[in-house]
N, C-alpha and C positions, 0 to 999 in steps of 0.2 A: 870758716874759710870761704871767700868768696870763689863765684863760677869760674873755670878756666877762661879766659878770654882767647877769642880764635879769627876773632874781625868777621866782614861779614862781606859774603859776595852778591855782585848785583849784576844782573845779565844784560846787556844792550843789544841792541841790532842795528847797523851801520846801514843807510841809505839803500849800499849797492845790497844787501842781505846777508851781508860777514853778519857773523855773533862775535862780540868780546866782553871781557870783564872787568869788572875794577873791584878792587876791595875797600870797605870802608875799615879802616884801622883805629882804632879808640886808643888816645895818646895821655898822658902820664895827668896832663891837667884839664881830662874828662871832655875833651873836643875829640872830632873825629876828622880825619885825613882820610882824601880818596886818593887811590894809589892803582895804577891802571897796570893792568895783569900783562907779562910777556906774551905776545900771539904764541909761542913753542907754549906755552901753559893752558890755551885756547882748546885745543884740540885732545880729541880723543888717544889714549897712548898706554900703554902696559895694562890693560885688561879697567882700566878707570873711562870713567867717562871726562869730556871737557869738562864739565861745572865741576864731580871728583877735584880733580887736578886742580880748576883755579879755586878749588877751597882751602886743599894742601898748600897753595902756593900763600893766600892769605894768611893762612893759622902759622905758615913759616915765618911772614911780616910781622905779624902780631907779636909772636915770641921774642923776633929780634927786637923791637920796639920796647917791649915789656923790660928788655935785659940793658938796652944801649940808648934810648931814648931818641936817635937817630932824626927822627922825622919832625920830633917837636924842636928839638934843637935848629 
């Protein structure tokens, strides 16, 4: 059985010195889509750190992808 797929996050920092993310999401015919993470998923929040959070938020795009093909479509 292959590995869970969970997409993969990558950390930026914007000019003014915001941090944001995007997730790279691996799509059904083996490319990958960047998919740029909600600010509310940015930040630090229920005991997780920001990167935490934008990786939950990834692994949640992945899944939907994996099930609905959504992005490649």
């Amino acid at each position: 059985m292959p590995a869970r797929r969970t997409g993969t996050v990558e950390k930026y920092e914007r000019a003014s010195g915001r941090i944001y993310y995007r997730a790279r999401i691996r799509l059904a015919d083996g490319t990958r889509a960047r998919v740029d993470i909600p600010p509310r998923y940015c930040v630090a929040a229920g005991g997780k750190t920001a990167e935490q959070r934008a990786e939950l938020y990834a692994e949640a795009v992945q899944e939907r992808e994996d099930e609905k093909g959504e992005l490649l479509a």
